[in-house]
Structure formats: structure tokens, C-alpha cells
VEXPA-792609 format. One record per residue (C-alpha): residue number from 0; y, x, z. Coordinates in steps of 0.25 Angstrom, whole numbers, plus 5000, padded with zeros to 4 digits. Layout:
NODE;num;py;px;pz
NODE;NUM;Y;X;Z;
...
This chain:
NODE;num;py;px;pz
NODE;0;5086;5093;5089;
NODE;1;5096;5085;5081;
NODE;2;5093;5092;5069;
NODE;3;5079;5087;5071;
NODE;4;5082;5072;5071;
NODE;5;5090;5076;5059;
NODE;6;5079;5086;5051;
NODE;7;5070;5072;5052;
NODE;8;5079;5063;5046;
NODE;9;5083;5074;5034;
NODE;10;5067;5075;5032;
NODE;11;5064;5059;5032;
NODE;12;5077;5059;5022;
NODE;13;5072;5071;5014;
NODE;14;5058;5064;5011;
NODE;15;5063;5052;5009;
NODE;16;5074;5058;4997;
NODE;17;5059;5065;4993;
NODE;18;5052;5054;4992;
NODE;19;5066;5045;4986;
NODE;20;5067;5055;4974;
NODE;21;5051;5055;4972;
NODE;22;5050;5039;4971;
NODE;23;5063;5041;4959;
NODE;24;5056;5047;4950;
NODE;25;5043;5040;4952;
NODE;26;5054;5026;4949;
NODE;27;5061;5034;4936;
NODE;28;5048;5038;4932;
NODE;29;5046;5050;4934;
NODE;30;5036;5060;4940;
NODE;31;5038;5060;4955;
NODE;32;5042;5073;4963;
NODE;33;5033;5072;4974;
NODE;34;5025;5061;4972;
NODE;35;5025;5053;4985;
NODE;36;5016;5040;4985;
NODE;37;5013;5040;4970;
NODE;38;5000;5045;4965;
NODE;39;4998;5054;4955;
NODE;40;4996;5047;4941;
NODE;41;4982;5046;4935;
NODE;42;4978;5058;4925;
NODE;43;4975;5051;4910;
NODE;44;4961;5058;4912;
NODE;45;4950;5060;4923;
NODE;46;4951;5071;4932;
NODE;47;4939;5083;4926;
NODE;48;4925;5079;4933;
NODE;49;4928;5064;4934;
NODE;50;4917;5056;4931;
NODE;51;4916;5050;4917;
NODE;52;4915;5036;4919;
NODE;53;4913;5025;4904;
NODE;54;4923;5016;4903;
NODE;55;4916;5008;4895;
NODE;56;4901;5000;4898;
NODE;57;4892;5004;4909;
NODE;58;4885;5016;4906;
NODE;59;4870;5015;4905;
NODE;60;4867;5029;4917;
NODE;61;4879;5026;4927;
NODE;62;4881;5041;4928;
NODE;63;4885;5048;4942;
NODE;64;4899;5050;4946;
NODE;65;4906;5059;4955;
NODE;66;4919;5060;4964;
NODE;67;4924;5046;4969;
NODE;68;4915;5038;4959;
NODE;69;4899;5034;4965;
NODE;70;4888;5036;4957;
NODE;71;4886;5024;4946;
NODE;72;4900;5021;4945;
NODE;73;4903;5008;4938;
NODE;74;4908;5008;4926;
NODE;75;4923;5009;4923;
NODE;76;4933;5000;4918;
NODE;77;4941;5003;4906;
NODE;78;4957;5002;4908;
NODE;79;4959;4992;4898;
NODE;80;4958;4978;4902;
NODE;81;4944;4971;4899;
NODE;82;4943;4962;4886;
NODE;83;4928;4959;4887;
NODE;84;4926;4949;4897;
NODE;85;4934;4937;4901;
NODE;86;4944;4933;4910;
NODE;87;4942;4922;4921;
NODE;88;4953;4918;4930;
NODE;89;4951;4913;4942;
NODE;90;4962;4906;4953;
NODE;91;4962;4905;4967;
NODE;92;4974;4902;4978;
NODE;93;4978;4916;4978;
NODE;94;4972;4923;4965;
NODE;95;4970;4922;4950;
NODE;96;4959;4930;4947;
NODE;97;4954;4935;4934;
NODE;98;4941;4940;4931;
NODE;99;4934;4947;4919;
NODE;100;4921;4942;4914;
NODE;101;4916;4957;4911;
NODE;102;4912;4962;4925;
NODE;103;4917;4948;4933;
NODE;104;4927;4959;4937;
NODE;105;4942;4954;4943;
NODE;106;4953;4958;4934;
NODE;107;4964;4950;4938;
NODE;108;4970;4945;4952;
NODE;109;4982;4938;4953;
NODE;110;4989;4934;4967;
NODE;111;4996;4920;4964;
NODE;112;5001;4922;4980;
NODE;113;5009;4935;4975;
NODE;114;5018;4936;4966;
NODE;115;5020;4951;4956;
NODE;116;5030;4960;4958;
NODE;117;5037;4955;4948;
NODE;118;5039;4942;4954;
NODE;119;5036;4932;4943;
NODE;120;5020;4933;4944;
NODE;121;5010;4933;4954;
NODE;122;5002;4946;4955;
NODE;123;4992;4952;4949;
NODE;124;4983;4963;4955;
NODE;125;4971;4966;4948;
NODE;126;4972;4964;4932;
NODE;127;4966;4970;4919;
NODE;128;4977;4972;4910;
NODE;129;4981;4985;4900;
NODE;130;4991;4990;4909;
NODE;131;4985;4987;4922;
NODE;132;4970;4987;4927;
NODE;133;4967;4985;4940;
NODE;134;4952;4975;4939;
NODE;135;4939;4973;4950;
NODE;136;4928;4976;4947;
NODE;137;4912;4976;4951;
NODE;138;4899;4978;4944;
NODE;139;4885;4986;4944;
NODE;140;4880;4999;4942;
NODE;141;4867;5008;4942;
NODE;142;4862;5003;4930;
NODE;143;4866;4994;4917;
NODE;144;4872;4982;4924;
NODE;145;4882;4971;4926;
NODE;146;4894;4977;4929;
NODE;147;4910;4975;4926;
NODE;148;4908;4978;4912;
NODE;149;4899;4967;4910;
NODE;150;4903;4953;4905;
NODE;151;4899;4942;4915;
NODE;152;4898;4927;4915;
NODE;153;4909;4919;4924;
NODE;154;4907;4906;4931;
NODE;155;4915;4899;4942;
NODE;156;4930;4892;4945;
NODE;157;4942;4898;4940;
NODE;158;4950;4892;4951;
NODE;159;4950;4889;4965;
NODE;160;4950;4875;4964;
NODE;161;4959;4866;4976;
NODE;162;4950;4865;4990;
NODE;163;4942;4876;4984;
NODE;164;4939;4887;4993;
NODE;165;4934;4898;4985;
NODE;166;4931;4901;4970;
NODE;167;4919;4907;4966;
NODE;168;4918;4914;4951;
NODE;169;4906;4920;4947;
NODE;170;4903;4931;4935;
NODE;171;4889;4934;4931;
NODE;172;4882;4946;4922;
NODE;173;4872;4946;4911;
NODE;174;4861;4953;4915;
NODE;175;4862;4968;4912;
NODE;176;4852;4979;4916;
NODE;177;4844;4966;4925;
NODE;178;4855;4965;4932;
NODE;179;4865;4952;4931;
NODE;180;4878;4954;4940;
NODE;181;4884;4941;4948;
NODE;182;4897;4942;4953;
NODE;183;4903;4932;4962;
NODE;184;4919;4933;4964;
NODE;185;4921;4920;4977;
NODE;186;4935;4919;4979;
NODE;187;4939;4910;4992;
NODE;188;4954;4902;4992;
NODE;189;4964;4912;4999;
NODE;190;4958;4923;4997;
NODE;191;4961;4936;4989;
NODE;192;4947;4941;4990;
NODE;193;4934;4937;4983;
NODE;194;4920;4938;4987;
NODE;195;4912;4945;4976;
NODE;196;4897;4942;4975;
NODE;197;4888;4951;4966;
NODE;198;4876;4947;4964;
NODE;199;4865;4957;4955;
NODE;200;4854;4950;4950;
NODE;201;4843;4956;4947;
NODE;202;4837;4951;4933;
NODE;203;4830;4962;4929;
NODE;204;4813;4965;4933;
NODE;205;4817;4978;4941;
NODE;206;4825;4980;4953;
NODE;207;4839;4984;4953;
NODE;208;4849;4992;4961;
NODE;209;4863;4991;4955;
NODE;210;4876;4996;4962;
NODE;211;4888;4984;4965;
NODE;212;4902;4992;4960;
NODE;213;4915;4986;4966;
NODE;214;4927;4992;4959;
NODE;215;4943;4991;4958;
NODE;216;4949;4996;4945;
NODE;217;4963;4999;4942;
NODE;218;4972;5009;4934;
NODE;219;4981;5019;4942;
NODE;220;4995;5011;4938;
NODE;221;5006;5011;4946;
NODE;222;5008;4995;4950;
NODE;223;5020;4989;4942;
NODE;224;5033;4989;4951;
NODE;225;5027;4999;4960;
NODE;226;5039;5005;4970;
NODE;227;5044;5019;4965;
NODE;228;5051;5020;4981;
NODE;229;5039;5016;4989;
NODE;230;5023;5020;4986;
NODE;231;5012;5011;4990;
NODE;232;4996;5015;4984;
NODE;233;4991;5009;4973;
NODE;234;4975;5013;4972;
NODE;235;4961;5013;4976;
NODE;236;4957;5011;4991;
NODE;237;4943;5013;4997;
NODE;238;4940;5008;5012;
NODE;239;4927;5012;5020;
NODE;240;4924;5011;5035;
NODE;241;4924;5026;5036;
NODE;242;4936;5030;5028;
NODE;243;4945;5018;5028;
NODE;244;4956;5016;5019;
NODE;245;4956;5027;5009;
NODE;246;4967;5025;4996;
NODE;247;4964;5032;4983;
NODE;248;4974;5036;4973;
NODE;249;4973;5035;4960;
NODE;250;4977;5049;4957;
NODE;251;4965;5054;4965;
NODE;252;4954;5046;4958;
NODE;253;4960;5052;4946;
NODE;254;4960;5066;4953;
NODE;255;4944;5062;4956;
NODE;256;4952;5065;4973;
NODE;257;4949;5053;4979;
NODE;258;4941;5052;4991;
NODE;259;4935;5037;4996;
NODE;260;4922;5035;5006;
NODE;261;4910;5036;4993;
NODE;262;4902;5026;5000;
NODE;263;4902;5016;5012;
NODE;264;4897;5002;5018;
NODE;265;4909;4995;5018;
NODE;266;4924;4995;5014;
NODE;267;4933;4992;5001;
NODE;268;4937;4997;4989;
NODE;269;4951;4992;4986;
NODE;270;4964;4995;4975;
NODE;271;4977;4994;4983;
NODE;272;4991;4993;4979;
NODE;273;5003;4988;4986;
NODE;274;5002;4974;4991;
NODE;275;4989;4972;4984;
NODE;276;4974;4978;4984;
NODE;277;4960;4976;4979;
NODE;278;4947;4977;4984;
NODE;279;4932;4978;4982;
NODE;280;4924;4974;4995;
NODE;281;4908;4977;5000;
NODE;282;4903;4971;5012;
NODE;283;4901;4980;5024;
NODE;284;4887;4988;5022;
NODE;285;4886;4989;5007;
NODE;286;4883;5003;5003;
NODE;287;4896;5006;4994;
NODE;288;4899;5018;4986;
NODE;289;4915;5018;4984;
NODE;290;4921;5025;4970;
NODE;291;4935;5027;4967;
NODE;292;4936;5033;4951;
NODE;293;4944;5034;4939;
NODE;294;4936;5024;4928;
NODE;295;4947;5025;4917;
NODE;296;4960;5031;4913;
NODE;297;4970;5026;4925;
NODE;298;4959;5017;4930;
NODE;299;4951;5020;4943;
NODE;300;4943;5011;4951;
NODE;301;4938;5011;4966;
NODE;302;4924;5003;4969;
NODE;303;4910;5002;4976;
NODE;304;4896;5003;4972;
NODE;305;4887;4997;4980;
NODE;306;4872;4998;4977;
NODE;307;4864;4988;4977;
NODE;308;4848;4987;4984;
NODE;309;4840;4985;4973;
NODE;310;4838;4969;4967;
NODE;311;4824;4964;4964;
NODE;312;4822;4957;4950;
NODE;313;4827;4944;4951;
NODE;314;4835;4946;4965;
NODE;315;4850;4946;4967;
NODE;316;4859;4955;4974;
NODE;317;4871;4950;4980;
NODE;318;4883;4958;4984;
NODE;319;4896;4952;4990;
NODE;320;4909;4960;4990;
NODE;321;4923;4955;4991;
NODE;322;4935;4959;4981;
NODE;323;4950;4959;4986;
NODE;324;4961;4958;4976;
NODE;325;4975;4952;4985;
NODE;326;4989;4957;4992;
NODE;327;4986;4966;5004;
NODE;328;4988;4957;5015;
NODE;329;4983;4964;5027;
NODE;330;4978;4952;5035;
NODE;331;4971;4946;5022;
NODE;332;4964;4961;5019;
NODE;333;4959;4961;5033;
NODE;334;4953;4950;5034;
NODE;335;4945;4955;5020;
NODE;336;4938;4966;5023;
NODE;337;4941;4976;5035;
NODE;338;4950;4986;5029;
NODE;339;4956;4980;5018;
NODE;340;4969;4980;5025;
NODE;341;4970;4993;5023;
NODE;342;4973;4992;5008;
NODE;343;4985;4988;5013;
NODE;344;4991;5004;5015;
NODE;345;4999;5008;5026;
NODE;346;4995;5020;5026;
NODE;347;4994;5030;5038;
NODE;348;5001;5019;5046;
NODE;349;4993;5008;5047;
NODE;350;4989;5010;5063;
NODE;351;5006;5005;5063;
NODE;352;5006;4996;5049;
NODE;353;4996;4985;5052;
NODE;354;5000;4980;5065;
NODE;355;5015;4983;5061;
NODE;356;5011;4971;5050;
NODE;357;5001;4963;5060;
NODE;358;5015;4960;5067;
NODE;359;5022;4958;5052;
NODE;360;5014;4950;5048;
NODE;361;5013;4941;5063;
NODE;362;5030;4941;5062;
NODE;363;5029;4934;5048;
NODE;364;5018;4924;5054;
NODE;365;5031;4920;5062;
NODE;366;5041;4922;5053;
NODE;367;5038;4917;5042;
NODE;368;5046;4930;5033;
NODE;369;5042;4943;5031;
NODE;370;5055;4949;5030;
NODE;371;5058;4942;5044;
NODE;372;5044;4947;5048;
NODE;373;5050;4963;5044;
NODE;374;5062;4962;5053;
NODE;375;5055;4955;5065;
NODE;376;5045;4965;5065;
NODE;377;5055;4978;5064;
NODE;378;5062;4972;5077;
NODE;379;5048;4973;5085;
NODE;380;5046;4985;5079;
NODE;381;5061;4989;5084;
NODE;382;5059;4983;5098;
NODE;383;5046;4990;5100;
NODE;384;5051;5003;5096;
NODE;385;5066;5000;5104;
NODE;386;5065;5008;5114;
NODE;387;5060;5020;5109;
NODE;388;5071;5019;5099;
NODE;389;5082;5016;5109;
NODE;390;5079;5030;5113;
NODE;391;5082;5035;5099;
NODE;392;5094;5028;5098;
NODE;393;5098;5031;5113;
NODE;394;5096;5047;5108;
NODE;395;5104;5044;5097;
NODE;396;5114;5038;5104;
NODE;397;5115;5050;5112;
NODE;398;5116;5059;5101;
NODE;399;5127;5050;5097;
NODE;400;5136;5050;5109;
NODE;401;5135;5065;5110;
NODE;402;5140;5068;5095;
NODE;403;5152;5069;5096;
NODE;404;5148;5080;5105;
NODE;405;5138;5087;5097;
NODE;406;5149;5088;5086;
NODE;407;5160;5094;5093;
NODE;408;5150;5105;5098;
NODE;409;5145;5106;5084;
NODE;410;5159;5110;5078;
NODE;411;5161;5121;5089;
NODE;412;5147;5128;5087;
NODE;413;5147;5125;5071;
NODE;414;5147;5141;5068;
NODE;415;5137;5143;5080;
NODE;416;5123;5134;5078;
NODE;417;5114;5141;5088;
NODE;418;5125;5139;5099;
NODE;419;5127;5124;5093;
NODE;420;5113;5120;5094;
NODE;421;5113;5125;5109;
NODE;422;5125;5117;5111;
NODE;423;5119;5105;5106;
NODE;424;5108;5106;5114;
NODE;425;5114;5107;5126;
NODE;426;5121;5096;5122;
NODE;427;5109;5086;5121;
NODE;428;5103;5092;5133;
NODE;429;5116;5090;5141;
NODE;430;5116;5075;5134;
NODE;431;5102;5073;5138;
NODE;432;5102;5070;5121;
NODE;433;5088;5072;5114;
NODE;434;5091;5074;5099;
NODE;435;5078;5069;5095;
NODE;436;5077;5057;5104;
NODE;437;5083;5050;5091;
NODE;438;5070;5056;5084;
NODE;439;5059;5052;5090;
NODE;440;5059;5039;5093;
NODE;441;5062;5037;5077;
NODE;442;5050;5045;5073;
NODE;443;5041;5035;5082;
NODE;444;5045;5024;5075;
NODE;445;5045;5028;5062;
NODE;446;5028;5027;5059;
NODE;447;5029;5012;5064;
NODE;448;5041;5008;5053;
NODE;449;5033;5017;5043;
NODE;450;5021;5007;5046;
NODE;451;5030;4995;5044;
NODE;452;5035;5000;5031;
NODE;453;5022;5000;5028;
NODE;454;5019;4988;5032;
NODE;455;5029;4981;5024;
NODE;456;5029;4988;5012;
NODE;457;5013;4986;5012;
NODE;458;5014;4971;5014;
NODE;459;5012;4964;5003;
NODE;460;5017;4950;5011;
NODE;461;5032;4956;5008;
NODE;462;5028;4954;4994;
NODE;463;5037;4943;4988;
NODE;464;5040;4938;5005;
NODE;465;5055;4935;5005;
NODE;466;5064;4937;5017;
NODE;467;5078;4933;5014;
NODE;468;5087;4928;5001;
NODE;469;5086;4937;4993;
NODE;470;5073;4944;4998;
NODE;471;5063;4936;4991;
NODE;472;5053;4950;4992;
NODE;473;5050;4958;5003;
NODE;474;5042;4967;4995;
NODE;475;5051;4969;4984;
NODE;476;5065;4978;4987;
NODE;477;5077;4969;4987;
NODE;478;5083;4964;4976;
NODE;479;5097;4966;4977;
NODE;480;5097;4978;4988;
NODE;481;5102;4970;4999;
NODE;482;5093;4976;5009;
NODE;483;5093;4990;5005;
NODE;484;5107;4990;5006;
NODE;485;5106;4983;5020;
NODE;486;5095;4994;5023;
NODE;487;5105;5006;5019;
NODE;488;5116;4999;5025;
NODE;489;5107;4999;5041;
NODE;490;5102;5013;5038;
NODE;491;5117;5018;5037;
NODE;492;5121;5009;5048;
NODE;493;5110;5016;5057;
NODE;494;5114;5029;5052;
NODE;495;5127;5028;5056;
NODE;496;5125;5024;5069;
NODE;497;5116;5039;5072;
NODE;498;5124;5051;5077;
NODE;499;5130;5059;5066;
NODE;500;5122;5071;5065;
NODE;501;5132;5083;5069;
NODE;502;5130;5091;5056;
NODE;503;5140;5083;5046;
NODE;504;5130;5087;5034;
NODE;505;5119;5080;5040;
NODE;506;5128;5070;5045;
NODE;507;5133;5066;5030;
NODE;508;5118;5069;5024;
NODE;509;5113;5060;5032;
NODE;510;5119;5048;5028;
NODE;511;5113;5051;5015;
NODE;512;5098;5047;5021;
NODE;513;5098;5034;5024;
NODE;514;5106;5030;5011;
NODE;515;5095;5039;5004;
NODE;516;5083;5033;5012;
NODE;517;5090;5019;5008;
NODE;518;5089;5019;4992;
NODE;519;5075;5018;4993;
NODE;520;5074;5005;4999;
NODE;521;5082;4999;4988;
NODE;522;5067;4999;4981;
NODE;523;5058;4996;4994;
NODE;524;5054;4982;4997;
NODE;525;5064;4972;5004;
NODE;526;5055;4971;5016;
NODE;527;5055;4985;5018;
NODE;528;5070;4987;5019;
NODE;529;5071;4973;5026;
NODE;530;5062;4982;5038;
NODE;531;5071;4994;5037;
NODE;532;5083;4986;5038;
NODE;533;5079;4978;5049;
NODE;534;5075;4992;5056;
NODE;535;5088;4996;5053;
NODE;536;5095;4985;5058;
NODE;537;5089;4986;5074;
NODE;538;5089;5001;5074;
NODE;539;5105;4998;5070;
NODE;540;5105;4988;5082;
NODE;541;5097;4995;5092;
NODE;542;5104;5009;5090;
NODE;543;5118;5002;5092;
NODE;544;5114;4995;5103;
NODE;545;5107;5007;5111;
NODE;546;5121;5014;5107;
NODE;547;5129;5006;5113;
NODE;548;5120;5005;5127;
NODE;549;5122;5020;5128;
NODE;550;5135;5019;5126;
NODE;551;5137;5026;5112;
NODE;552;5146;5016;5103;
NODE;553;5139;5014;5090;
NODE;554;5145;5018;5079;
NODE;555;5143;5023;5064;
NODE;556;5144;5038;5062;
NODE;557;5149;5038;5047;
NODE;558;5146;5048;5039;
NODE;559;5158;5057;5034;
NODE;560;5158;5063;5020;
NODE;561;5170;5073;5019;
């Protein structure tokens, strides 16, 4: 049974050297082995049976497209940057915003309250430049009319002024086919998202039935600064009441694999990447048909169409929608839209994630400090759990005490295993010792200080929070390696304090774990470790104190390499 607890720990280091050596040669640049976390890159061409969709003007017959696109999808945006229309700046408290005259359509957001990875400039999300296209966008189809291809008129502030509490830009259409296209863009103080107003104005002496598109648009890149050691999704996302939360990678649009809910009366449309995310916003019982497609070489877009009741001569059709564009910070994104929180991935752990940041988040509100804030809430997590883990370490401090045993009666049955194994066992029996008492109270923990990983490395407040000295990011690994080396430092500590394993090859190997399992937090974010060491620290404490209750004397079993 002792080879069991053992066989664990050889399979957990096993896939973690796996997944070590994949994320190498992703970091040298080269193809990975395995591929864990990193999506297949785009093909230079569309998959056979794709749709062909022009890249440049609106076609005259909107034809039918298949697979993940609706029928009368708008048409696509060309991968290099726009030089027809011009560029209008606008400045909030939290955003500088950049708008281009053809369409009205946002091409640029920059967050003055974050600051970019490189440290010397605020952050840019969205932007519309050669190497980088990531734009919003919206428009009409079902006929030859106003859409982001078409050059518009701009009125309104370019700033919030002092004492204002919202801004109000406005970018109208000449009229095309009878119709003329409005669009309102409302952007209240504090805020990261903006009411959009499009009003369709009927100047022709027919009805009309036009279709609203609301689309996101961005190249398949992987972000600049992007962890080799670590993988977070960068993508499309589409959220309904009836399938939630559902990611697309890239490499599926390009597959023509992707599967999202094709039509619904409520939800999102949304682009995430870590820390930050997008999204496009219908009211609750709007008809919408949702798309994900390729619209260019490494360019894909996810969006809804939403048709339109048909509008008189002369009458106006108004449709409000709400656009997001801000860090993923989940009490913010709640209060949005329901759902929107989601963009912020946990993963198949978020029944454990969000209230294991609900408490995060109330520590700092008391604290004052994040990484005080990631110790505080590892010692309640270690109290709540301190009793089923005094059991662990009570079974291992039985194991220990009866070593010395196990290992003289190994030496006298080492030419005889099946007579050495039944000695064993009667050995724990007689002991009243339960090898895998260790185990199990481990493996129970283990999904909740996943979710917290999670939690922390998701959390885009650990972006740019100090903690101590020479912490100055939480997000960012340490500069000078102090807390890694900490980290290995505790993990070695805590390994030596565990009963030798009786086969000296596995007791030797397994020293080789935890220093393994240590290089790859050289490259994770300082929070990260900060939580680990802190772990490390009070399992330290609480196995040598429960030693010493039982009357085992702590003490470090050195490995021996002779």
C-alpha cells in the first residue's frame, strides 16, 4: 500500500516533467511535443467548404453562409489597419478611446488605471495597427446600407469634462439604400462600458427590415509577453442562457469545428484574454443570431445579428446594446450583465474559484494588500482543512516511527519479495498503521488549492499590486528569484521531514521532485509562489508540531547519495 502513496506522487512528478519539457520548447521556439494549453496555429488558407466571404465593400446580394456563420453575414474587415476614415480620441476617468469615422466603430482602448506589461505605459487592448488588430464593430445588413464600411459624420465632447458625469459621442451615416445609421456611444464616469444606441432611420418611401451586426474582430496572435510555463485562453467566447459559457479557439474557427448556441434572446458575445476581455451586449428578448467565422487571413470575428421589425417611411428604429472593453474584475462584470463574470476562466473549478475570491477579495477590504490578503486566506483555508490533515500527518508520523522497523525487515527478506510484502503487512496491521492514511486526506484538498491557483493567477487586481520590498508586482515572477528559492527551500524542508521510503532508489529519486517541480515557478507570478510558500510554511509547522504530540521527534531524513 505504500507503493501506492508512492506510484501517485511518481505520476503527478511524471506529468508535471511532461508538461515542464512541452512548455521548453514552446519558450525556445520551437514546436511543442504535446501541445498542452496552446492551440494549434491558424492555417495561412481556409479550410475547403469555407465560405467565401469579400474583404472589401458590401456586396450588393449578401449571399448564404454555412457552418458557424448566419445567413447575411457582415461584411469582413480587412487585416490591415483602416486609412479611410478618421480618427477621433476620446478621454474619460478610466479610458482613452479612439474611434474611426468609417463605421463609428472602436479601434483603440486605452486603460490609463493599468499599466502594460512593460511597465512604462498604460495598456492598450483593442487597437488597429500592422502587427496587431483587435477593433469593435457594428453595422447593417439585408440590403445595401450603412454599415462599418461606411464613412460617417462625428459630433460630441472628446472629454469628460470636471463634474461631468457622462460623455455622450455621436457618429451619423449618409443615407444609403433609404437608410441613414445613428450610432450613439454614452460613456458614464467610472465606468468601462458604454451604452450604444443605433438608431435606423427610415428615409426612404418603402418599408425596411434591416438586420443590427454586433461583432468583435481580432487576429489569432499570441499576446506579447505571453507565459511559456503557464497557459491562459486567448479567444472568442459566446454566453447563452441555455449553454452558458462556451470558449472558441481559434484553431477551431479555422477548422470550421466550432460549435456556439446559433441563435438565442439573450447573452454576450465576448474576446477574452488573460486579465482583460471585450464584449458586445443585447438586451434580454432580442431575437439574435450568434456567428463565430474566419473573415481574413489570421483574422476571425465573433458577433450577433439581430433583425429588425420592419420601419415605416419616415420612422425611426431604436436599438440599445451595451459594449465592454476593461480588466476582468469579477465584482465589476457582475454587476454588467449576468454572466459576464464568466470571462473571467476558472475552468471546471469555479463551483470552488468564486467564493474562494468572494473571501480574497473581503480580506483585502481589511488588509489593505493583496499579498497579505494570499497568506491570510491560505491559514483559513489550512484551519478549515486542520483536522483532516492532522490525520495525514498523524499516518505519517506513524509511518515514521515504525521505519526503522520496516527497513531492518526489509534487509532480511530483500531475496524474498512475496514473503516481504506479507511481513509488511503484518506489520501495519500489528501497528494499527494505514499506509494510505497519508493519501487521502492530501487528494481532498487538492481541488480546492487548484481553484485558488486559479483564482490568483486569473485575478487581474495582482496586476502591478505590491506586497513587500522588492515585490512591486504580484502578477509579474520575482525579480530577483528570492521567492522561488524560498519556495524550493520549504518544498525540501517539508520533504525531509516525510518518512524515508524504504527502497533507497526511490528514496534518492525522490528528492529530485520537488526541486524539478521548483524550476517552474522561477517564471510563475510572485503571488503564485507567495500562496505556495505560505502553504508550505503551516504544513512545515503543523506536521512538526503533530510529530511531536505523538511523540515522534522531528527530524530531516537527508537524502544519501553513495
Amino acid at each position: 500500500m505504500n507503493d501506492i502513496r508512492r506510484t501517485i506522487l511518481w505520476v503527478i512528478f511524471g506529468f508535471s516533467m511532461v508538461m515542464l519539457w512541452d512548455q521548453w520548447q514552446i519558450y525556445n521556439g520551437h514546436k511543442p511535443t504535446f501541445g498542452f494549453g496552446q492551440p494549434a496555429q491558424p492555417a495561412a488558407t481556409a479550410p475547403a467548404g469555407a465560405s467565401s466571404v469579400p474583404v472589401s465593400s458590401v456586396p450588393s446580394a449578401v449571399p448564404a453562409v454555412t457552418g458557424t456563420q448566419p445567413v447575411g453575414a457582415p461584411p469582413a474587415t480587412a487585416a490591415a489597419p483602416s486609412t479611410v476614415g478618421e480618427k477621433i480620441t476620446v478621454t474619460t476617468d478610466l479610458v482613452r478611446l479612439t474611434f474611426n469615422t468609417e463605421g463609428g466603430s472602436l479601434v483603440r482602448t486605452e486603460f490609463l488605471k493599468q499599466i502594460a506589461d512593460d511597465k512604462t505605459s498604460t495598456f492598450v487592448l483593442l487597437d488597429d495597427r500592422p502587427a496587431y488588430k483587435y477593433v469593435a464593430e457594428s453595422g447593417l445588413i439585408g440590403g445595401d446600407f450603412p454599415n462599418h464600411k461606411t464613412v460617417m459624420a462625428f459630433s460630441g465632447e472628446r472629454e469628460l469634462k470636471p463634474g461631468a458625469n457622462e460623455l455622450v459621442l455621436r457618429f451619423e451615416s449618409p443615407e444609403k439604400g433609404g437608410v441613414k445609421l445613428v450610432k450613439t456611444y454614452t460613456i458614464k464616469r467610472g465606468a468601462y462600458d458604454a451604452n450604444v444606441r443605433h438608431d435606423v432611420v427610415n428615409t426612404g418611401t418603402a418599408p425596411v427590415a434591416p438586420k443590427l451586426y454586433l461583432q468583435l474582430v481580432r487576429d489569432g496572435n499570441k499576446l506579447p509577453g505571453e507565459s511559456s510555463f503557464y497557459s491562459t485562453f486567448t479567444g472568442p467566447a459566446v454566453y447563452t442562457e441555455a449553454k452558458k459559457f462556451t470558449k472558441v479557439d481559434f484553431s477551431d474557427i479555422e477548422k470550421g469545428k466550432a460549435e456556439v448556441d446559433k441563435h438565442s434572446t439573450n447573452g454576450y458575445v465576448a474576446m477574452v484574454q488573460h486579465y482583460f476581455a471585450s464584449a458586445w451586449i443585447l438586451p434580454d428578448g432580442i431575437g439574435r443570431d450568434l456567428f463565430v467565422r474566419k473573415v481574413d487571413t489570421n483574422l476571425y470575428a465573433v458577433g450577433m445579428i439581430a433583425p429588425l421589425d420592419p420601419v415605416a417611411p419616415g420612422a425611426t428604429k431604436a436599438v440599445e446594446a451595451k459594449f465592454f472593453a476593461g480588466p476582468q474584475v469579477e465584482t465589476m462584470l457582475e454587476q454588467i450583465t449576468p454572466g459576464l463574470d464568466l470571462v473571467k476562466d476558472y475552468g471546471w473549478l469555479t463551483i470552488l474559484s468564486k467564493p474562494l475570491y468572494w473571501l480574497l477579495d473581503q480580506l483585502h477590504k481589511v488588509l489593505g494588500n493583496w499579498g497579505w490578503a494570499i497568506m491570510a486566506l491560505v491559514l483559513i483555508i489550512k484551519i478549515a482543512f486542520y483536522w483532516l490533515q492532522a490525520k495525514g500527518y498523524e499516518s505519517m508520523a506513524k509511518m515514521k516511527a515504525i521505519n526503522p522497523k520496516v527497513m531492518a525487515m526489509r534487509e532480511r527478506y530483500k531475496d524474498k519479495p512475496q514473503e516481504m510484502q506479507q511481513e509488511m503487512m503484518r506489520i501495519y496491521r500489528e501497528e494499527k498503521v494505514n499506509p494510505m492514511g497519508g493519501c487521502l486526506p492530501i487528494m481532498v484538498q487538492i481541488p480546492v488549492f487548484i481553484a485558488l491557483y486559479w483564482v490568483l493567477l486569473s485575478s487581474v487586481e495582482m496586476r502591478g499590486a505590491p506586497w513587500v520590498g522588492w515585490i512591486k508586482d504580484l502578477a509579474a515572477p520575482d525579480p530577483f528569484f528570492i521567492l522561488p528559492l524560498v519556495m524550493t527551500f520549504t518544498t525540501l524542508l517539508q520533504t525531509a521531514l516525510n518518512p524515508t521510503p524504504p527502497d533507497p532508489m526511490q528514496a534518492k529519486l525522490m528528492w529530485f521532485m520537488p526541486l524539478a517541480f521548483s524550476v517552474m515557478f522561477f517564471f510563475f507570478p510572485s503571488g503564485l509562489v507567495l500562496y505556495w510558500i505560505t502553504n508550505n510554511v503551516l504544513s512545515i509547522a503543523q506536521q512538526w508540531i503533530i510529530n511531536t504530540r505523538m511523540g515522534v521527534p522531528p527530524e530531516f531524513n537527508l537524502p544519501k547519495f553513495r
